[in-house]
C-alpha positions as CSV (number, residue, x, y, z in Angstrom):
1,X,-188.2,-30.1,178.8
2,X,-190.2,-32.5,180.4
3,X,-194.1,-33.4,180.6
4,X,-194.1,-32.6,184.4
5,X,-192.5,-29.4,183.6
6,X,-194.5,-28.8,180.7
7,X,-198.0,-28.9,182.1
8,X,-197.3,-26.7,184.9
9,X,-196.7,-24.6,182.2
10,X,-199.1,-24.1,180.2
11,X,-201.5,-21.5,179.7
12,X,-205.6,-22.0,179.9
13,X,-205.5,-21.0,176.2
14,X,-203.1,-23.9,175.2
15,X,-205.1,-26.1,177.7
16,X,-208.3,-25.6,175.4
17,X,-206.6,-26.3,172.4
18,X,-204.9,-29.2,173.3
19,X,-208.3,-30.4,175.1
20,X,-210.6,-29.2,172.2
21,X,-209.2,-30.0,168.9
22,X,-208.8,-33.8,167.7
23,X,-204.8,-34.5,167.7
24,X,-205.3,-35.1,163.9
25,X,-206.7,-32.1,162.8
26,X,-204.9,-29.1,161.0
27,X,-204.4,-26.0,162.6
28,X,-204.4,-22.1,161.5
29,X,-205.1,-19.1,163.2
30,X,-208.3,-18.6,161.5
31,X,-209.3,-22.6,162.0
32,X,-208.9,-21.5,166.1
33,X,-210.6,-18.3,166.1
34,X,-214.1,-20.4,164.5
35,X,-213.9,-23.2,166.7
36,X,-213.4,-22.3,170.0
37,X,-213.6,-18.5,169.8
38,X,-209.9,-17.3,169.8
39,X,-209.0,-13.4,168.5
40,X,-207.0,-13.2,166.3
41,X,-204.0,-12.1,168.3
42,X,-205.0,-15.0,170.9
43,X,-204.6,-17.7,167.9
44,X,-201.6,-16.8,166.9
45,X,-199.9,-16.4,170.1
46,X,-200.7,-20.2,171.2
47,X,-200.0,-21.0,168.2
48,X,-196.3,-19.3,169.2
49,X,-196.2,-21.0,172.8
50,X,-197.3,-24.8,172.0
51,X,-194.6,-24.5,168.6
52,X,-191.8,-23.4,171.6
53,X,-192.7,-26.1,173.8
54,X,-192.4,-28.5,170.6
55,X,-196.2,-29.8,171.0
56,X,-196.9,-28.4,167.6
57,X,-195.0,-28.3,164.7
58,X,-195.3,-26.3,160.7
59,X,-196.7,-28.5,158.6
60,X,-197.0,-26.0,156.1
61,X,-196.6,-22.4,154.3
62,X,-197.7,-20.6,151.4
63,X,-197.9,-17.0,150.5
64,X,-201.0,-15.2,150.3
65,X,-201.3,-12.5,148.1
66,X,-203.5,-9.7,148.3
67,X,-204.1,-6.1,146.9
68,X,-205.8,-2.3,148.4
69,X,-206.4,1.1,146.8
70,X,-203.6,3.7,147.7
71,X,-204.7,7.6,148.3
72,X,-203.8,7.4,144.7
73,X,-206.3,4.9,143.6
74,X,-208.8,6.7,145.6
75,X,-208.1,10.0,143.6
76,X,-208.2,8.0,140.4
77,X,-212.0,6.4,141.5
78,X,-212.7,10.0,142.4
79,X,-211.2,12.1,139.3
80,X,-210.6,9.8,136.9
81,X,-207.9,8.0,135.8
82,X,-205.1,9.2,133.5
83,X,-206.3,7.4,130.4
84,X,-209.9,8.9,131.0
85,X,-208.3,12.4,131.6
86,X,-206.6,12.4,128.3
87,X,-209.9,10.9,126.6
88,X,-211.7,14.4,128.2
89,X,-209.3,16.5,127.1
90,X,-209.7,15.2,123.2
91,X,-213.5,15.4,123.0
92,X,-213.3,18.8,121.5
93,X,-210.8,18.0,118.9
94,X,-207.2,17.2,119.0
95,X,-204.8,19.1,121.1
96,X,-200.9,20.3,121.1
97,X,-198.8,17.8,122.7
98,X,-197.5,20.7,124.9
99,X,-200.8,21.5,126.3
100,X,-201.3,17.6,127.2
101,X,-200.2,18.1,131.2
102,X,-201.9,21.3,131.2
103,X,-205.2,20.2,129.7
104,X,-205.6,17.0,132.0
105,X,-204.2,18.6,135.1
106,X,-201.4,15.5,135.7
107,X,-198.0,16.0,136.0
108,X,-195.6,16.0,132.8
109,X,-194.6,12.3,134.0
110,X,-198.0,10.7,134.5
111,X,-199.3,12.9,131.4
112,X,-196.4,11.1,129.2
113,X,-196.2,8.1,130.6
114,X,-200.6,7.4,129.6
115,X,-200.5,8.8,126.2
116,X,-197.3,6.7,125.4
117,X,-199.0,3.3,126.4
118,X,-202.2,4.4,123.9
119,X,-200.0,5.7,121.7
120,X,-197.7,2.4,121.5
121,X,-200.7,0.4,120.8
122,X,-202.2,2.6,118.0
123,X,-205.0,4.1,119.7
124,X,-203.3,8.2,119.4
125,X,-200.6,9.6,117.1
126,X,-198.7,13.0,117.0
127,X,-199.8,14.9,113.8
128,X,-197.0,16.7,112.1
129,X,-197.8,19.9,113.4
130,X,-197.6,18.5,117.0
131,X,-201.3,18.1,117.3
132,X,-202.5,14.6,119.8
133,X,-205.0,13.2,117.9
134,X,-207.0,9.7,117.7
135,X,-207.2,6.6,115.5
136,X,-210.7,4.8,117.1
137,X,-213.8,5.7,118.4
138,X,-214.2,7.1,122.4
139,X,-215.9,4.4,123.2
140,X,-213.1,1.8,121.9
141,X,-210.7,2.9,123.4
142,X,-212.3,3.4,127.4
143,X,-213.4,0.0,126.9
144,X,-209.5,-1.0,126.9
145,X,-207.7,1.6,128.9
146,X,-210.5,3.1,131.1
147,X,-213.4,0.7,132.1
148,X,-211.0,-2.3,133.1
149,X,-209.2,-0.1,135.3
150,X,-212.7,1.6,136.9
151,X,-214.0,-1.5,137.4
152,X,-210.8,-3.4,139.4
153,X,-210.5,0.3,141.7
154,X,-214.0,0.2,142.2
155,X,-213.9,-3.7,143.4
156,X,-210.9,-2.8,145.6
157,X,-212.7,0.6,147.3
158,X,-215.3,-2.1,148.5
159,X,-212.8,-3.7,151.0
160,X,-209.5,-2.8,153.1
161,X,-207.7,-5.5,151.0
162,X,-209.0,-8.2,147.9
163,X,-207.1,-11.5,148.4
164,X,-206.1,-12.8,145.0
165,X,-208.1,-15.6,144.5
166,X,-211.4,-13.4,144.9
167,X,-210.6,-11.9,141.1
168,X,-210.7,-12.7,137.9
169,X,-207.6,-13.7,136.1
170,X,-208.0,-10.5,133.4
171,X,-208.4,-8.3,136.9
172,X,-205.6,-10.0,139.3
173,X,-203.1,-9.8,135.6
174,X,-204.2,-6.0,136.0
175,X,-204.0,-5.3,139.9
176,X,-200.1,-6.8,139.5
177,X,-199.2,-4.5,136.7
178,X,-200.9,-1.0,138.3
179,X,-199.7,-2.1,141.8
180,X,-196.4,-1.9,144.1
181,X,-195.5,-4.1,146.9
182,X,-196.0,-2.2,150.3
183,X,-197.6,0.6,148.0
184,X,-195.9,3.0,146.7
185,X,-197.0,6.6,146.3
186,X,-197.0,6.7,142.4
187,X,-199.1,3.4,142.2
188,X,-203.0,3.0,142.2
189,X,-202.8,-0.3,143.9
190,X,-200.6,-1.6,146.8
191,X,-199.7,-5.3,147.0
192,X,-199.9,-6.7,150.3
193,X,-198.1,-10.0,150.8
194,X,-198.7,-12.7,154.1
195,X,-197.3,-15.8,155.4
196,X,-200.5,-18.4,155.6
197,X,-198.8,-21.1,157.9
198,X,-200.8,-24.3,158.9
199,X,-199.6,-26.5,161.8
200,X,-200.3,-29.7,163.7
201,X,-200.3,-31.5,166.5
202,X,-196.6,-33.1,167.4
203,X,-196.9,-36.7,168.6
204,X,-195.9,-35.2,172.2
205,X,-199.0,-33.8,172.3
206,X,-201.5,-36.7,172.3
207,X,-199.5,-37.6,175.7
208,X,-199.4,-34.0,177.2
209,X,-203.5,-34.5,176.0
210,X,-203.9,-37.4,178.1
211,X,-202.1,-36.3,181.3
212,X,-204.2,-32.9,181.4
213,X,-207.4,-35.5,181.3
214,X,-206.2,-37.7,184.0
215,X,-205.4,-34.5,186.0
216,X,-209.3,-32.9,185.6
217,X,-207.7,-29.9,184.0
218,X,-210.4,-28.4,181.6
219,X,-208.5,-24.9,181.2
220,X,-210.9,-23.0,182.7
221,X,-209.6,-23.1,186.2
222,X,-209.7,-19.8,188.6
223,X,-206.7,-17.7,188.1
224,X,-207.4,-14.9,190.4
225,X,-209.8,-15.5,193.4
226,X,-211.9,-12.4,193.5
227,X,-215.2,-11.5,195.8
228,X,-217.7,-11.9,193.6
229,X,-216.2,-15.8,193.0
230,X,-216.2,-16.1,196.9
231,X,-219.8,-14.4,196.9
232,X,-221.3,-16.8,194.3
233,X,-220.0,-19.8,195.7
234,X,-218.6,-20.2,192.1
235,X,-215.3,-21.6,194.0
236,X,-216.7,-24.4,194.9
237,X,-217.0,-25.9,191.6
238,X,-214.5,-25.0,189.9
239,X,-210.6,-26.0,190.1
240,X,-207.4,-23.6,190.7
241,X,-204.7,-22.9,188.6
242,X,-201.1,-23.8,190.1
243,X,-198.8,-21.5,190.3
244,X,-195.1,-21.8,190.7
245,X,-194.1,-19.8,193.6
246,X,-190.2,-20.1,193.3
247,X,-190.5,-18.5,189.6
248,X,-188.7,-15.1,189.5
249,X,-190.4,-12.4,189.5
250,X,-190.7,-10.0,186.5
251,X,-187.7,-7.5,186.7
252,X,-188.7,-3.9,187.3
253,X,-187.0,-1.2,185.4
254,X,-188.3,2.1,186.4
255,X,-187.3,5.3,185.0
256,X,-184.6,7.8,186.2
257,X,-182.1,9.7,185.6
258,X,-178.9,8.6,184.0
259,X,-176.7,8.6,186.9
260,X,-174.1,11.2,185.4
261,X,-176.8,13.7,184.6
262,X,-178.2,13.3,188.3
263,X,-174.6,14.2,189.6
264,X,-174.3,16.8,187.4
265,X,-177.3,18.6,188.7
266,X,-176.1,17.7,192.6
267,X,-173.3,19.5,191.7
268,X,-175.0,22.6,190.2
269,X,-176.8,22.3,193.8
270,X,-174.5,22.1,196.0
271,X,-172.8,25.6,194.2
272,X,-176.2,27.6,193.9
273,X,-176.9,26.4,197.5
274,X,-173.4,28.0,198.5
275,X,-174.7,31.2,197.0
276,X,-172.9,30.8,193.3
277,X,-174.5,32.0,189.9
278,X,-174.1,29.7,187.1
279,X,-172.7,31.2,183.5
280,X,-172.9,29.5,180.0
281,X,-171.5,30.2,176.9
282,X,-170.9,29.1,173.1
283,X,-169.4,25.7,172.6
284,X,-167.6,27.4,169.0
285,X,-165.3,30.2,170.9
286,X,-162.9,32.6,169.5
287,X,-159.2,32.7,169.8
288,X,-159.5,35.6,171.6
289,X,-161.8,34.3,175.3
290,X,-160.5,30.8,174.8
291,X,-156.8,32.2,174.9
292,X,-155.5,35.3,174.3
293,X,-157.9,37.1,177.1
294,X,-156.4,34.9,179.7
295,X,-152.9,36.3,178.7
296,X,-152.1,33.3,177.3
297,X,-148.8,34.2,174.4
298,X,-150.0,33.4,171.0
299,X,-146.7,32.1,170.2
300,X,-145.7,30.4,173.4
301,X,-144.8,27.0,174.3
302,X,-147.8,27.4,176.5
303,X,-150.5,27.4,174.5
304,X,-149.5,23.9,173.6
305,X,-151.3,22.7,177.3
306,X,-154.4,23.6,174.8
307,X,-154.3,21.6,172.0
308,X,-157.9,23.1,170.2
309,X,-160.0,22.3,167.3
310,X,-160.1,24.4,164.8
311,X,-163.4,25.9,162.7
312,X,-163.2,25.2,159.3
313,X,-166.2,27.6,158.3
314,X,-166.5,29.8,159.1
315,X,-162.9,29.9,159.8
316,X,-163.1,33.7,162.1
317,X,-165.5,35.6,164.5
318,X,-166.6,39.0,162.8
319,X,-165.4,41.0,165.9
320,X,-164.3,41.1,169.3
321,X,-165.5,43.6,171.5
322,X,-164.2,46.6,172.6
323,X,-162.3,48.1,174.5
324,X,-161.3,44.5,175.8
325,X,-159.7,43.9,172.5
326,X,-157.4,46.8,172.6
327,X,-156.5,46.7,176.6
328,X,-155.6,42.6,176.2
329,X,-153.6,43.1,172.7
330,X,-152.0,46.2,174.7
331,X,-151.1,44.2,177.9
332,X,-149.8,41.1,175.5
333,X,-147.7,43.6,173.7
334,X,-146.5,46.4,176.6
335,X,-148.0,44.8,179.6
336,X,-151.2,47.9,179.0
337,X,-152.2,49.9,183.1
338,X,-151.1,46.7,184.7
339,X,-147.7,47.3,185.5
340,X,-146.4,44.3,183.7
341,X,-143.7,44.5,180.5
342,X,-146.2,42.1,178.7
343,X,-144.9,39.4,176.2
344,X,-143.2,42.1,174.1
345,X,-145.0,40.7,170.8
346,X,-147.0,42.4,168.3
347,X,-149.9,41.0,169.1
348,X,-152.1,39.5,165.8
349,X,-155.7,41.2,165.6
350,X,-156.5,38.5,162.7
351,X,-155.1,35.3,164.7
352,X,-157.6,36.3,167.7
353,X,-160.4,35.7,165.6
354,X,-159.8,32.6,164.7
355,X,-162.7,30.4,165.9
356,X,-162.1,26.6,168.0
357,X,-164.0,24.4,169.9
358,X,-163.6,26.1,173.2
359,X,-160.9,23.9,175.1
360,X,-161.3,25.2,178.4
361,X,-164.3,26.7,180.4
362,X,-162.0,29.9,181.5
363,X,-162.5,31.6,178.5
364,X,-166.3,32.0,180.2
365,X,-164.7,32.8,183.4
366,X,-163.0,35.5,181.3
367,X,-166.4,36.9,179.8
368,X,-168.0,36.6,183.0
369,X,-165.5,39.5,184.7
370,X,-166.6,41.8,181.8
371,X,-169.7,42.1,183.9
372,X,-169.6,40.7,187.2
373,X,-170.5,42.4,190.3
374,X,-168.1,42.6,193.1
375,X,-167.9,41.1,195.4
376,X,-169.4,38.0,193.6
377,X,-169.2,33.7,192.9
378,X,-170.3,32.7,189.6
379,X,-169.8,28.4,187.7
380,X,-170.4,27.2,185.2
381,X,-170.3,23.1,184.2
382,X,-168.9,23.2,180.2
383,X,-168.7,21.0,177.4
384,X,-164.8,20.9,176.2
385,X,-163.1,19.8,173.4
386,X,-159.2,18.8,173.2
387,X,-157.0,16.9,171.0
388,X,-156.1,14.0,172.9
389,X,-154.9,10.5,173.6
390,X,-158.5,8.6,174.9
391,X,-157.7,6.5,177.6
392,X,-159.1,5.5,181.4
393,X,-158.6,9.3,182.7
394,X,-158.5,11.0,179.2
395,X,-161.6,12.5,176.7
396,X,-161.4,14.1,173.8
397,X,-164.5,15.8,175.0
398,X,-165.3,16.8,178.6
399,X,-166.7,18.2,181.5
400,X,-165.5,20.7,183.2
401,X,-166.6,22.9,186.8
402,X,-165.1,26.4,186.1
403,X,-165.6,29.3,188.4
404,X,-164.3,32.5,189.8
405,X,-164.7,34.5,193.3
406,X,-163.9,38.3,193.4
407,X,-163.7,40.1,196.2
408,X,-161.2,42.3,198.1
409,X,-160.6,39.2,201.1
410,X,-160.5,36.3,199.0
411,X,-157.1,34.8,199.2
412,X,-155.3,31.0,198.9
413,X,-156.4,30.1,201.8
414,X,-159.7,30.6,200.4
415,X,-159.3,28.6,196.8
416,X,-157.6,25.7,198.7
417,X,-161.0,25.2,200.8
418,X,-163.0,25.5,198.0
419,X,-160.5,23.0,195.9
420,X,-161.0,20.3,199.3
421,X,-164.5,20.6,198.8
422,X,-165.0,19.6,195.0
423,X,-162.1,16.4,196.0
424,X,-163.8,15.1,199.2
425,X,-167.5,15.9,199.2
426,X,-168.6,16.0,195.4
427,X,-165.9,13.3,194.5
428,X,-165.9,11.9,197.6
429,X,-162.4,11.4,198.1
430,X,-160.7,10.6,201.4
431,X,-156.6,11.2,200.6
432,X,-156.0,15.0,198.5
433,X,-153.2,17.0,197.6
434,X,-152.4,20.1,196.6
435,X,-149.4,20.5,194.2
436,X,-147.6,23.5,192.7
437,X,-148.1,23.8,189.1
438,X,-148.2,26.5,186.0
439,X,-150.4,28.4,184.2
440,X,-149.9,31.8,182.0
441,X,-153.3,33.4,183.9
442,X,-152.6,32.5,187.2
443,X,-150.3,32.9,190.0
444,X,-149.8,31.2,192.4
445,X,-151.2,28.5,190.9
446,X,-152.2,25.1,192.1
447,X,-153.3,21.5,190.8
448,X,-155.5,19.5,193.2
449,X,-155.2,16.0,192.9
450,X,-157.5,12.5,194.6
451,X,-156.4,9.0,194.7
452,X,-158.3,6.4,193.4
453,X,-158.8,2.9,194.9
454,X,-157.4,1.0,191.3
455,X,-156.3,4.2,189.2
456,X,-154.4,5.4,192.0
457,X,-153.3,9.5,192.0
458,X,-154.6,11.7,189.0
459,X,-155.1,15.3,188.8
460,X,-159.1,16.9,189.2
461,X,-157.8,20.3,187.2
462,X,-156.2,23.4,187.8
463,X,-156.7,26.4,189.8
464,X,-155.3,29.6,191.1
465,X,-155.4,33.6,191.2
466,X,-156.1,35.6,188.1
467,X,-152.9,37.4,187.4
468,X,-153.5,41.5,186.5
469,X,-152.9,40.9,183.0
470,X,-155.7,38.7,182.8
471,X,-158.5,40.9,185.6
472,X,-157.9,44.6,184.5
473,X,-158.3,44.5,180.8
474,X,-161.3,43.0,181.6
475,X,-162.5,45.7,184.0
476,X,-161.7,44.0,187.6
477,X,-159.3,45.4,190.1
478,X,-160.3,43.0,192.9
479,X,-158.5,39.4,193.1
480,X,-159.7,36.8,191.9
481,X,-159.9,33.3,192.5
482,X,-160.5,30.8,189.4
483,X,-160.0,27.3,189.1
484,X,-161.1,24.7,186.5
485,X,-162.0,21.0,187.0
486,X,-162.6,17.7,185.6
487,X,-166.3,17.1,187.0
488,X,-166.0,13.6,184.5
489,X,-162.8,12.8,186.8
490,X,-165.0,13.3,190.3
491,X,-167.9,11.6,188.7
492,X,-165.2,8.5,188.9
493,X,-165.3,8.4,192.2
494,X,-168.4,9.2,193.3
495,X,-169.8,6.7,190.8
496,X,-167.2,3.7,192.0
497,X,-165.9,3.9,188.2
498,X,-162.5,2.7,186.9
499,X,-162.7,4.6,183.0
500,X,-164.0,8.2,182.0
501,X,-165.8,6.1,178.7
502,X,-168.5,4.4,180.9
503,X,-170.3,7.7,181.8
504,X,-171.2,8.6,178.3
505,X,-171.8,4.4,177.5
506,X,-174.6,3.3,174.9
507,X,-174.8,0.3,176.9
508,X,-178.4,0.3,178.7
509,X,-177.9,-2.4,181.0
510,X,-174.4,-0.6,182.2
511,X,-176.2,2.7,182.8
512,X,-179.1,1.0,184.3
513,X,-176.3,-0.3,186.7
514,X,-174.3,2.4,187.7
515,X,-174.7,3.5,191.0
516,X,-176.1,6.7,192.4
517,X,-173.5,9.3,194.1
């Protein structure tokens, strides 16, 4: 850094240092505060700037050691200290040593810990019938264990802190042994501990010194021009500071909403706007709603497309509700009212109670027709949890939009509108397809997928029509459209993202930077 560069930099408070303290003269923060009227804070921070420029240097640094009562001290000034309690409780005659903690009022510890330091120098003894008794007079033995220790609190209760040097050796020997660095809460006496550093003047300085002198600069130049200066005619004798007007300015960071979270509630929105309610439900689901409801087999290759987390305890749900329990283990089993042959299975009342971190929102869906008016739209954005390979396009926990429309004219035609609405104006993508896919709780049943500018095609989630098996268990003889989607997949695009991992990123300065959908 140069002198040019360095002058335009400096602040009025390094200028009256530099200008009002002889080159050769040491300098502390409490040296700057006396002699030209610094705070404290103020003396140490140009103490900071000048050392960064390198027109001051450390000359030197020693540790200054002070000390300052604790609540505990305080109690000890106020009820005495252990040592005197004990001495109280012997004035009537010796006592049991079992009755020590309840005589004095102290805990067991601080009880023991006295009477074995008088004890060790020969002051009490332990008759043999267990009796505490003394071997000097009162009066000898406050003067060693009570008065030294009165005296040194009282000292410190005069003061927020006693440096050192301001006490006696017999009194500083004492503060270190009753005392605890930082304080602690079962010492009298904290020990506080500071870094005294002295600087002075580099030999850059006296030339930085010399060039504010030739320049006029006194630092107490106008900063900000203001009306009463103009008013006063104070302007006119007095010089301005320079600015630099190319500096940057000071970056802004307001606050907002992490940019997921804000296109999570646009999409909660958008569906309550198109006349939708929104369901929740436990993130910890049985067997029964996360599967077996939506006729999922319990022993079928298919419930491998859920690969769930298991509860280790409590490892069951109490109960599932009935009649739903008996009409879905009926229609797994014989097909139940629905017309259907079922899975022809006996269907396991015990493995249905098993409880997992839901892997699907559907098993709300399910819980939903239980008591859903017809005709009627309900959603619901859900945490879920699978077992799974994390990659670009892949979490082991995500978001999902699930959602179901009953009603006696709802139809495909229906779903697939709804379906090009989540890909092109939530995700905002322009090229969709539908594909035919598979699922044990729907048919026909459909996969919607976008393209992404560098992931290329993936799929958003699955959708379709409840089948019977699923609906009239549950109480619903209307059809019924469901679907289930990736909202982290759509956030993607509407974000301009390339991997799921950067919505849920600890990175401040990414987040700060993601853009708004």
């Amino acid at each position: 850094m140069n002198n040019n560069t360095i002058l335009e930099g400096l602040h009025p408070l390094e200028i009256k240092l530099l200008l009002g303290l002889p080159q050769e003269e040491s300098l502390t923060a409490a040296a700057i505060e006396a002699k030209l009227g610094y705070n404290t804070s103020q003396a140490n921070q140009v103490l900071s700037w000048l050392a960064q420029k390198g027109l001051v240097r450390e000359a030197a640094r020693r540790t200054i050691v002070s000390y300052a009562l604790t609540d505990l001290g305080k109690d000890y000034l106020e009820k005495g200290t252990p040592e005197e309690l004990i001495l109280n409780s012997l004035k009537n005659g010796p006592i049991y040593v079992s009755e020590l903690a309840q005589k004095t009022g102290l805990e067991q510890k601080d009880a023991g810990s006295s009477f074995g330091q008088m004890s060790k120098k020969g002051f009490l003894y332990v008759t043999e019938d267990k009796h505490i008794s003394t071997k000097a007079a009162d009066e000898e033995i406050r003067a060693i264990f009570v008065t030294p220790k009165k005296v040194l609190l009282q000292r410190l209760s005069s003061s927020e802190s006693i440096p050192e040097d301001e006490l006696d050796n017999d009194a500083r020997a004492l503060a270190s042994e009753l005392g605890a660095k930082r304080g602690s809460a079962r010492s009298p006496i904290k020990i506080l501990e500071r870094e005294a550093v002295t600087f002075a003047f580099a030999p850059e300085a006296a030339e930085i010194r010399s060039a504010l002198q030739a320049r006029g600069v006194t630092g107490d130049e106008i900063g900000a021009l203001t009306p009463e200066i103009l008013s006063s005619g104070e302007w006119k004798n007095r010089g301005f500071r320079s600015f630099n007007v190319g500096a940057p300015p000071a970056r802004v960071i307001p606050g907002r909403k992490n940019a997921y979270v804000e296109f999570l509630d646009k999409l909660k929105d958008k569906l309550v706007s198109l006349g939708f309610e929104e369901f929740d439900g436990p993130m910890v689901e049985s067997d029964f709603w996360n599967c077996d409801a939506l006729f999922m087999p319990q022993s079928h290759p298919a419930r491998d497309i859920h690969d769930v987390y298991y509860v280790k305890n409590p490892t069951h749900a109490r109960k599932i509700a009935e009649p739903f329990l008996s009409r879905v283990a009926a229609a797994h089993e014989n097909g139940w009212e629905t017309g259907s042959l079922g899975w022809r299975y006996p269907f396991d009342r015990d493995f249905t109670r098993r409880l997992v971190l839901r892997s699907q929102g559907t098993g709300i869906s399910a819980q939903t027709l239980t008591r859903a008016r017809i005709p009627g739209k309900y959603f619901g954005v859900v945490r879920c949890f699978r077992y799974d390979k994390i990659d670009a396009t892949h979490l082991a926990d995500f978001y999902q939009t699930e959602g179901i429309i009953l009603g006696e004219g709802v139809n495909l035609r229906t779903l697939l509108g709804l379906l090009k609405m989540f890909a092109t104006e939530v995700a905002g993508a322009t090229e969709v397809k539908f594909v035919p896919a598979y699922f044990p709780y729907t048919e026909p049943s459909v996969e919607v997928h976008i393209k992404h500018p560098q992931l290329g095609w993936f799929e958003l989630g699955g959708s379709g029509i409840f089948r019977p098996e699923v609906t009239e268990p549950l109480g619903v003889t209307v059809p019924v459209l469901a679907w289930g989607l990736g909202i982290d997949r759509m956030a993607l695009m509407a974000l301009g993202l390339n991997d799921l991992r950067h919505l849920f990123s600890n990175d401040l300065e990414e987040v700060r930077l993601m853009r708004r959908s």
